[in-house]
N, C-alpha and C positions, 0 to 999 in steps of 0.2 A: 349853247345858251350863254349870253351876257353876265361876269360877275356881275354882282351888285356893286355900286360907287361908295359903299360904306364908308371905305378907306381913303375916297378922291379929297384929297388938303383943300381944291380949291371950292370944293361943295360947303366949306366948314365954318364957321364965325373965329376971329382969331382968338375967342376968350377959350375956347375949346382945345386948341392947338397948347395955347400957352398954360393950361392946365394939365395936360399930359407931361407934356417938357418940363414939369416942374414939380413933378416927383422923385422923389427925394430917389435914387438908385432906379430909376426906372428910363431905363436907355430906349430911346427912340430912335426907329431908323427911318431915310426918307427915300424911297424908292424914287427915281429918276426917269420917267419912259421917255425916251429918244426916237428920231423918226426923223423924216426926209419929205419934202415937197416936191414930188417929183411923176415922172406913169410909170405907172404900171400895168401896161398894156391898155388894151380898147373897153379891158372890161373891169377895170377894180379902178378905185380912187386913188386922186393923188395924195391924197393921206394916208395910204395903206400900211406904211412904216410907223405911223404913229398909231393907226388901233391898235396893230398887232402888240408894239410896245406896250401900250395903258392896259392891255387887257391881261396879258402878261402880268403883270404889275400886281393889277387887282387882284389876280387868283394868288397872287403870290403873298400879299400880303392877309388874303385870308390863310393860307397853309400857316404862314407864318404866326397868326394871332391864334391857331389851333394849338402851338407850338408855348404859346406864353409870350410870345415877342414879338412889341407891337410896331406894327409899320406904316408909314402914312406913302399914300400915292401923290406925289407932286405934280404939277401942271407940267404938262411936257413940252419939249424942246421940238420944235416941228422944223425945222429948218438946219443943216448943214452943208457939206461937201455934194454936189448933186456933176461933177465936171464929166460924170460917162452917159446924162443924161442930155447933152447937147444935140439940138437939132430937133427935140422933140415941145412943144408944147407944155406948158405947167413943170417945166424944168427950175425952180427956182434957188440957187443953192449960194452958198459963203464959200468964203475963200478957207485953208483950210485952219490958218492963222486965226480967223474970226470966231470959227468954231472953237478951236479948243478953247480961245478965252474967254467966248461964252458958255461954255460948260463947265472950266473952272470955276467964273463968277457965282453961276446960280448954284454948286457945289458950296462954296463959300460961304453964300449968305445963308442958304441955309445948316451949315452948321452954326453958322454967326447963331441964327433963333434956338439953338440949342440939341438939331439934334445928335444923336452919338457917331451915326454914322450914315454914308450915302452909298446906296448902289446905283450904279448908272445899267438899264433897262434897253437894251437896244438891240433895232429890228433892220436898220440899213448899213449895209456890208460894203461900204467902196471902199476899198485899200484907203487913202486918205482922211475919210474920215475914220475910219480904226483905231487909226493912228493917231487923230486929234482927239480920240478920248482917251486914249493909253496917256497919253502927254496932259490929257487936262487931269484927269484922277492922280497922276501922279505928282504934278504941279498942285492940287488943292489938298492932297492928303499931308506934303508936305509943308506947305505955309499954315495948315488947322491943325496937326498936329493928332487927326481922327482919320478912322478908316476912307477913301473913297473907293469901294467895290467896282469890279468891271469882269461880270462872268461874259467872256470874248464868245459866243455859241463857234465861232471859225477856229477854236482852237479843238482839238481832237479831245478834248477830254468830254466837251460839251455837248458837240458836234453826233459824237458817237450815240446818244439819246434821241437824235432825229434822224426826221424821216430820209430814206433814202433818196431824193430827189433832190433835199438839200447836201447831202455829201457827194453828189455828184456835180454841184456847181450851177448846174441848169435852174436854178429855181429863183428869178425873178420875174415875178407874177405868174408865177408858173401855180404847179397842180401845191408845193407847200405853201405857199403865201395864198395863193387863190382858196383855199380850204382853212385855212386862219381866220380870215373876214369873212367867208361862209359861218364860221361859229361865231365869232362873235358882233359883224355887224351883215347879216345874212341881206337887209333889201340895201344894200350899197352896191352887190354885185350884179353886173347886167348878163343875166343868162343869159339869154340868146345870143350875146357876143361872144359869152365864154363857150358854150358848147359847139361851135363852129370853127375854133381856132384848131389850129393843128398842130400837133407836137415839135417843138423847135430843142432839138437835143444838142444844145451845143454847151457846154460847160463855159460858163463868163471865167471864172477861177484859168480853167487854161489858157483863152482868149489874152488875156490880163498878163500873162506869164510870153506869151509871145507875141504881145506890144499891143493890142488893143487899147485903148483910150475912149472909146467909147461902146454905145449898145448899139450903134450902126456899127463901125469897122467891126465887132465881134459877131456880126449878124439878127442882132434883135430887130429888124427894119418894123416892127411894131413894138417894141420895147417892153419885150416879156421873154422868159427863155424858158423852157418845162415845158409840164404837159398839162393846161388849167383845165381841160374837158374833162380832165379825168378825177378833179377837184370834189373832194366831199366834207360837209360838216362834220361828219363820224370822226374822218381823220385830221379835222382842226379841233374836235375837242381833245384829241389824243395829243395833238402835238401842244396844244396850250399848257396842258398838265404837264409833259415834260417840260415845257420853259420857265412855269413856274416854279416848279421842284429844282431847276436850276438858281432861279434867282432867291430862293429858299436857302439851297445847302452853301450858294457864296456867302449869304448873311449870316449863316451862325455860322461856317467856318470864319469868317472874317470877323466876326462881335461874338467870340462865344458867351 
């Protein structure tokens, strides 16, 4: 089931915002969800890196306000690096330049309105754009002089809290991302597309490693990899709570 939007900034009147930010010790953080315009296969949206981001987000920022520390969910960033998405339809992506310095910017201006700190929320994994958020957070943390957050889920520490399907590489619109948007945005998904696909066990991560440049040359000839038939809501509410509890324990390790 869907967090609530309690915490969504762009639901909010700015007399709201600008009254939190301006308590006297009271540190605001501004979650960032990130995402990609791109397929993901025959049967999820090409939004599918931005629900999963925002939804993330939102559970996070309630864990967090459970915590005493309050967090706001920002509009997110639906567009970056999409360059292994070529050849396919609804592929829409920036250069990788574009990207990071638009994630710096909206880094930027939102600490410009005051708050303590940003984590950046992100749900699309192409080596380039990784890397244009490692360069943007660390290009805005250090011209503000304030945290900018970046829990990498591809690093092994993060990694290791999900589902096996994602450590294995295979999981582009596969059975992890396919059961993400089962929980949280369930009539987006076109069953009868998804339950007829068939398992494409090819790890994009090794593809990638011995020269891949795209989800054709690596074999997604429908631009999914995993196994989505086998995708369930039970195990998107499970893996949301772990993404959350990640973007949790970066914030107070990172603002304690």
């Amino acid at each position: 089931m869907s967090a609530s939007r309690e915490w969504d900034l762009s639901d909010q009147p700015f007399a709201r915002l600008r009254q939190e930010l301006e308590v006297p010790g009271h540190r605001v953080v501004g979650l960032l969800p990130i995402g990609s315009t791109e397929p993901h296969g025959p049967h999820l949206p090409l939004r599918t890196d931005v629900i999963i981001s925002e939804e993330a987000a939102r559970r996070a920022a309630h864990r967090l306000a459970a915590r005493g520390r309050r967090a706001w969910v920002l509009p997110a960033v639906p567009y970056s690096v999409t360059d292994f998405s070529r050849g396919f339809a609804g592929a829409i992506g920036l250069s990788k330049e574009t990207s990071r310095a638009l994630v710096a910017e909206v880094c930027l201006a939102a600490l410009e309105n005051g708050f303590a700190a940003i984590c950046l929320v992100n749900s699309h994994l192409e080596p380039d754009h990784l890397a244009a958020l490692r360069e943007a957070a660390e290009l805005a943390s250090s011209r503000s002089g304030r945290p900018v957050l970046f829990p990498d889920k591809t690093q092994r520490r993060w990694a290791a809290g999900l589902t096996a399907e994602f450590r294995s590489g295979a999981c582009h619109a596969g059975r992890y991302e396919t059961s993400l948007v089962m929980a949280a945005e369930p009539g987006l998904v076109d069953h009868a597309s998804r339950r007829a696909l068939p398992a494409v066990d090819i790890s994009i991560g090794k593809k990638i490693k011995e020269g891949a440049r795209t989800f054709l040359e690596a074999g997604g000839t429908l631009a999914y990899f995993g196994d989505p038939a086998a995708a369930t809501g039970q195990e998107g509410e499970e893996t949301f709570e772990a993404l959350a509890a990640m973007v949790e324990t970066a914030v107070l390790e990172g603002l304690p």
